[in-house]
ZADO-1210 file (C-alpha; in nm, 4 decimals, padded with zeros to 6 digits):
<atoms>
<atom x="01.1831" y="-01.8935" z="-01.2819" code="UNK" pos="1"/>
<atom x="01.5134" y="-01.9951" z="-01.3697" code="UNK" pos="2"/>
<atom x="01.7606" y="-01.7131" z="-01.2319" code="UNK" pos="3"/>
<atom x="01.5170" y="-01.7861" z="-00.8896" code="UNK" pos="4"/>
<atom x="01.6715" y="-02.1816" z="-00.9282" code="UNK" pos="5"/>
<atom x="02.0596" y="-02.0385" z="-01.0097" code="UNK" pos="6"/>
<atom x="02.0050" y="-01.8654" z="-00.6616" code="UNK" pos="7"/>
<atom x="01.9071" y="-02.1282" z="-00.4745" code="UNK" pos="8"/>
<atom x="02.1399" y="-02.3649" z="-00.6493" code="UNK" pos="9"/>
<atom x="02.4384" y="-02.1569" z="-00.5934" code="UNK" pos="10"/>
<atom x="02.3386" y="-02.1366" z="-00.2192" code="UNK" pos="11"/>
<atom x="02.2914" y="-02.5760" z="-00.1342" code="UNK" pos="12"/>
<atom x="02.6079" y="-02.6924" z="-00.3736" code="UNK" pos="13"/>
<atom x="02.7770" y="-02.7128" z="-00.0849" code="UNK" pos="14"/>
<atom x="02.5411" y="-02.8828" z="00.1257" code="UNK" pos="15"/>
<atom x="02.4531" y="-03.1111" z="-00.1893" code="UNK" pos="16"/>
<atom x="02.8540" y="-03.1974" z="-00.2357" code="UNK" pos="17"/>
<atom x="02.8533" y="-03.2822" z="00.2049" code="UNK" pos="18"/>
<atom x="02.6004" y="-03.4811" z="00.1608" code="UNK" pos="19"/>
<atom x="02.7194" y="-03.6867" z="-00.1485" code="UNK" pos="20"/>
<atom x="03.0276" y="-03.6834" z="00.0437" code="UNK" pos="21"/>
<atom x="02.8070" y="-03.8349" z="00.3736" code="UNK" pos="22"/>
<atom x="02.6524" y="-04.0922" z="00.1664" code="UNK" pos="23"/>
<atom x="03.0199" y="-04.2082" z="-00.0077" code="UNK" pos="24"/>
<atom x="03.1406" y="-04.2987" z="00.3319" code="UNK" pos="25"/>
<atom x="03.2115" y="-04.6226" z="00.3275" code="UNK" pos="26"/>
<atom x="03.4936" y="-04.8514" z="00.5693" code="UNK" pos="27"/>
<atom x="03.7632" y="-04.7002" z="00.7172" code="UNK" pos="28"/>
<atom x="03.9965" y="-04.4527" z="00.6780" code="UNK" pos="29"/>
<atom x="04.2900" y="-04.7342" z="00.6524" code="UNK" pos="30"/>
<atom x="04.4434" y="-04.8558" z="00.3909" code="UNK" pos="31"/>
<atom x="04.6491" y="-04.6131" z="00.1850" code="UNK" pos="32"/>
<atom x="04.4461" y="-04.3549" z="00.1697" code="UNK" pos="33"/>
<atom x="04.6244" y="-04.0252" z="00.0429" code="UNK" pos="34"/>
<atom x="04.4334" y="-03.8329" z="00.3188" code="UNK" pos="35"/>
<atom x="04.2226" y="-03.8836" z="00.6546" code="UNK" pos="36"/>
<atom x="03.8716" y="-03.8190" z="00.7549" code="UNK" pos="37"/>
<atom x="03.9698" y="-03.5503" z="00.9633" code="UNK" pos="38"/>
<atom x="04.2063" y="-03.3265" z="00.6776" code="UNK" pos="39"/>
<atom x="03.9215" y="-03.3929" z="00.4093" code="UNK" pos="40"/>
<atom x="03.6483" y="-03.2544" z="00.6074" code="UNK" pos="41"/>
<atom x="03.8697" y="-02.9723" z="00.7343" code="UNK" pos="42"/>
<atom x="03.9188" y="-02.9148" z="00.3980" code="UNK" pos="43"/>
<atom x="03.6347" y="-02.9425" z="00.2600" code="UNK" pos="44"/>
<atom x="03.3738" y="-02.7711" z="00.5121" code="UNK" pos="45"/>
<atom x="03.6459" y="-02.4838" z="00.4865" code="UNK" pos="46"/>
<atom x="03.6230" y="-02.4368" z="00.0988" code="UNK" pos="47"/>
<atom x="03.2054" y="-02.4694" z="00.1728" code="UNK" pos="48"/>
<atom x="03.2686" y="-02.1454" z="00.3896" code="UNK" pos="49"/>
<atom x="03.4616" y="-01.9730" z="00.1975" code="UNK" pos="50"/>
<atom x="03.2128" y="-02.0351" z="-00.0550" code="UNK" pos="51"/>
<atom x="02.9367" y="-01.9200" z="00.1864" code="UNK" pos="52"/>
<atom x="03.0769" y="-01.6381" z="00.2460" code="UNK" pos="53"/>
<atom x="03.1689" y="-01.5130" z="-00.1095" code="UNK" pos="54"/>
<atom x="02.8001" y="-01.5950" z="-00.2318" code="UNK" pos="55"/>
<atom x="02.6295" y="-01.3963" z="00.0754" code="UNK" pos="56"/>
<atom x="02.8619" y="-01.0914" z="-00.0759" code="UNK" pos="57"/>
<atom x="02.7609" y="-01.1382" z="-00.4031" code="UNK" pos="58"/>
<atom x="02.3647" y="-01.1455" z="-00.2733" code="UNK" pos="59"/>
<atom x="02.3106" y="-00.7174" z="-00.3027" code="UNK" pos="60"/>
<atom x="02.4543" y="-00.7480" z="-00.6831" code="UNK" pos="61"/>
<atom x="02.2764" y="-01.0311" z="-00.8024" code="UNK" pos="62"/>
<atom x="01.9506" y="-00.8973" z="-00.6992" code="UNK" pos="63"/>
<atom x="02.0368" y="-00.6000" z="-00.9645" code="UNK" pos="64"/>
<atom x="02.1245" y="-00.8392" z="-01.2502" code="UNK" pos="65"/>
<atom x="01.8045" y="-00.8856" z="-01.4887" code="UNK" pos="66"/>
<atom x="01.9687" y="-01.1478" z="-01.6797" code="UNK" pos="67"/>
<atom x="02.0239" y="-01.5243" z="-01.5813" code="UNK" pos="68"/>
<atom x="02.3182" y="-01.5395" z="-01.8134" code="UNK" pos="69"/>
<atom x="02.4525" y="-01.2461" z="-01.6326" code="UNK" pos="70"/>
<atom x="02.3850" y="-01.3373" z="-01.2956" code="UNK" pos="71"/>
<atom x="02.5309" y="-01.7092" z="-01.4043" code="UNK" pos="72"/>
<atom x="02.8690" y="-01.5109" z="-01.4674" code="UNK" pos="73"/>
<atom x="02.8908" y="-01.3792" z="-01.1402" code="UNK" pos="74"/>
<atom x="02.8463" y="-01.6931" z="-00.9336" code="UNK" pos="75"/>
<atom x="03.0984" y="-01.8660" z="-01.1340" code="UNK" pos="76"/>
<atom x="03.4236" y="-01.6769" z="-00.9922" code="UNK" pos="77"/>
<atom x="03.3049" y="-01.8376" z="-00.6764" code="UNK" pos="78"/>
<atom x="03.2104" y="-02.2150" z="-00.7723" code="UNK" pos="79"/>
<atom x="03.5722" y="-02.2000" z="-00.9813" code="UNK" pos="80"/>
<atom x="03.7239" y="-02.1183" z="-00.6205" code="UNK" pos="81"/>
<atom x="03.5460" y="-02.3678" z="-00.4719" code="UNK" pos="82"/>
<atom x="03.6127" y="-02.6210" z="-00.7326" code="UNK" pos="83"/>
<atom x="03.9920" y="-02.5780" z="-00.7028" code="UNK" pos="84"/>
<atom x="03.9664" y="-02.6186" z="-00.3039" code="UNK" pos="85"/>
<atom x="03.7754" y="-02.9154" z="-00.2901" code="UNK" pos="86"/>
<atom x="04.0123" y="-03.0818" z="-00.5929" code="UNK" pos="87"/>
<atom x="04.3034" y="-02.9749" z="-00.3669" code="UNK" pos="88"/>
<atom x="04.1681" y="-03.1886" z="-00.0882" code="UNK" pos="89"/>
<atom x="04.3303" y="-03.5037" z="-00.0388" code="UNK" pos="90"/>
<atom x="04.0503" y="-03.7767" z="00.0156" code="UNK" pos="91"/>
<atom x="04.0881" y="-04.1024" z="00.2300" code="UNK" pos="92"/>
<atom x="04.1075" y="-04.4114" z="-00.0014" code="UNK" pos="93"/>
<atom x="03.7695" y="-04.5246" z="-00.0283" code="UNK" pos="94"/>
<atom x="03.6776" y="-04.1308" z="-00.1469" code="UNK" pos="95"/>
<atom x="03.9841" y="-04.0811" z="-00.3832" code="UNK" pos="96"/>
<atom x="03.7852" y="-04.2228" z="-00.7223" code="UNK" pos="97"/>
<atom x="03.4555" y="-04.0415" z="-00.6175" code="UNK" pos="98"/>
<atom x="03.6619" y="-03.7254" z="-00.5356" code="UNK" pos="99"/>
<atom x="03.8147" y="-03.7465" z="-00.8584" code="UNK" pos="100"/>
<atom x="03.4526" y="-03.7664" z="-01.0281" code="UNK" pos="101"/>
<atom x="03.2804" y="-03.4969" z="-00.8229" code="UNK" pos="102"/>
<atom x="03.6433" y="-03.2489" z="-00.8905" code="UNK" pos="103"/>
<atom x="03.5158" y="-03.3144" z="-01.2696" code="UNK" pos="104"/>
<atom x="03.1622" y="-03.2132" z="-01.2315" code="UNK" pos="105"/>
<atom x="03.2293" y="-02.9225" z="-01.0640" code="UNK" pos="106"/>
<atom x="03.5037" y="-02.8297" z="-01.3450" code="UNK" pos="107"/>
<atom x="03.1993" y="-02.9106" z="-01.6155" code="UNK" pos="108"/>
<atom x="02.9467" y="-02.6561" z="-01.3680" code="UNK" pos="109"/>
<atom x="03.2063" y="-02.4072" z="-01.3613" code="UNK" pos="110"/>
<atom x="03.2536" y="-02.3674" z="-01.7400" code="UNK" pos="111"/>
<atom x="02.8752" y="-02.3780" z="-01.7750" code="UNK" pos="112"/>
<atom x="02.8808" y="-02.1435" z="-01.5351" code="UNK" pos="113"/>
<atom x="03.1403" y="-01.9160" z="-01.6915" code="UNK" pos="114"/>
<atom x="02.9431" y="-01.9360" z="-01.9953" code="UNK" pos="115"/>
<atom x="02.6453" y="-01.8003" z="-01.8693" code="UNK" pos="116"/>
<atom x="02.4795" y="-02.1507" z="-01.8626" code="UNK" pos="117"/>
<atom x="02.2727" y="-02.2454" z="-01.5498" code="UNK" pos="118"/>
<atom x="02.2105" y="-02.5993" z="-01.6568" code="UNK" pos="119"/>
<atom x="02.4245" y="-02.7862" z="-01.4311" code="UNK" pos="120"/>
<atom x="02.1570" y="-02.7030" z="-01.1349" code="UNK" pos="121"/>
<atom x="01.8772" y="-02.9598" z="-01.3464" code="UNK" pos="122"/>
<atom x="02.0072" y="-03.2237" z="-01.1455" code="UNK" pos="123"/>
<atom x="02.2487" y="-03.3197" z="-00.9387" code="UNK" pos="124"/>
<atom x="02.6050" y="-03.2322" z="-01.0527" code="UNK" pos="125"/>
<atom x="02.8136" y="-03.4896" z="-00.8255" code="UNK" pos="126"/>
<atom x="02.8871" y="-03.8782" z="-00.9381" code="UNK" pos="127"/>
<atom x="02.6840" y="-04.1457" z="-00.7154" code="UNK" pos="128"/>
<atom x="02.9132" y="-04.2125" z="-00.4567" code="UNK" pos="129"/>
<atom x="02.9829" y="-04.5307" z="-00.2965" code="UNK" pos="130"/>
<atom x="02.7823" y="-04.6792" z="-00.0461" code="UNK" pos="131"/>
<atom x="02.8729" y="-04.7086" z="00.3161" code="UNK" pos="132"/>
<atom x="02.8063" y="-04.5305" z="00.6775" code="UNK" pos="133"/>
<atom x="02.7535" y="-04.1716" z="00.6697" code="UNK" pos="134"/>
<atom x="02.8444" y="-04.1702" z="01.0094" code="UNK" pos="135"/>
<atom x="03.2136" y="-04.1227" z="00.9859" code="UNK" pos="136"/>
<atom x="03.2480" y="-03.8394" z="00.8446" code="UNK" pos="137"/>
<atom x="02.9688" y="-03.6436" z="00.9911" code="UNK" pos="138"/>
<atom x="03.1049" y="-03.6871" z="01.3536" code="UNK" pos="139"/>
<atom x="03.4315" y="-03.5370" z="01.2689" code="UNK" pos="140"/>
<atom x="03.2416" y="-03.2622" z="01.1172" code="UNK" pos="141"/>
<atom x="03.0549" y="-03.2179" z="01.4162" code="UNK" pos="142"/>
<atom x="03.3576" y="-03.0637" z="01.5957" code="UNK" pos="143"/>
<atom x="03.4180" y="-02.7965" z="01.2928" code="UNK" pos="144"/>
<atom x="03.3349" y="-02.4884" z="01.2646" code="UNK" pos="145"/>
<atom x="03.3554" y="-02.4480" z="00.8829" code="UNK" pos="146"/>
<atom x="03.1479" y="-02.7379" z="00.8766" code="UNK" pos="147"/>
<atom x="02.8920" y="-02.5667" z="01.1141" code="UNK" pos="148"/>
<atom x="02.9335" y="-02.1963" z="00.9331" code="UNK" pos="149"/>
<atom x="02.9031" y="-02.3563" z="00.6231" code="UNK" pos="150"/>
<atom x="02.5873" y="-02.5776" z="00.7312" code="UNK" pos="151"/>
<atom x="02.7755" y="-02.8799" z="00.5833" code="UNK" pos="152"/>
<atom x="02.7115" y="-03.2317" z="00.6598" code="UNK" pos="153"/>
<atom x="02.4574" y="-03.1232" z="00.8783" code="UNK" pos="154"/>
<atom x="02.1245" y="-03.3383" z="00.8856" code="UNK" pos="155"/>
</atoms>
């Protein structure tokens, strides 16, 4: 069932965006790099439990929407919060052209979204990152709590 899928897609974008974000880890945070490991994850693992945390209050009302358009409304409010968070975050500089990417896909989800459309959750809605060690970020997210709350970049 479809409105089943918009459930359980609205629940893992966050864990789907940590671990693009895992996976695009690539070098080192020098360089130029409009932000550092440790901000973006901050950042980041905070909007994911924010998100969380909006969804899991939106759980009692879904279950009383009938229609997947409907319940596709709903979730958008918090996906468009979400969205604007993780576009606010300032990557390091070998994230800052897949950040840009994955800011755009969740704009495109959103406005799906907001039209009642749950197709963005056929695939995966995030840009292939780059390749490189995972590692790197996933140890400073170790030591957050968003991060752990949030059950991002968690393996």
């Amino acid at each position: 069932m479809r409105f089943q899928r918009l459930k359980f897609g609205a629940a893992l974008l966050p864990a789907v965006l940590a671990a693009s974000l895992l996976v695009a880890c690539g070098g080192s945070s020098e360089g130029g790099g409009t932000g550092s490991d440790e901000k973006f994850v901050a950042d980041v693992c905070k909007a994911g439990a924010k998100f969380q945390d909006d969804l899991t209050g939106l759980i009692a009302k879904l279950a009383t929407i009938q229609s997947e358009t409907d319940a596709a409304k709903e979730v958008a409010r918090p996906f468009e919060e979400f969205a604007v968070s993780f576009k606010k975050a300032k990557p390091p500089a070998d994230l800052k052209e897949w950040h840009t990417e994955a800011g755009k896909s969740l704009d495109r989800a959103v406005a799906a979204l907001k039209k009642g459309d749950t197709s963005a959750f056929d695939g995966d809605p995030f840009p292939e990152p780059p390749s490189g060690a995972a590692d790197r970020l996933n140890k400073v997210a170790e030591k957050n709590a968003d991060c752990q709350k949030a059950q991002l970049f968690s393996e």
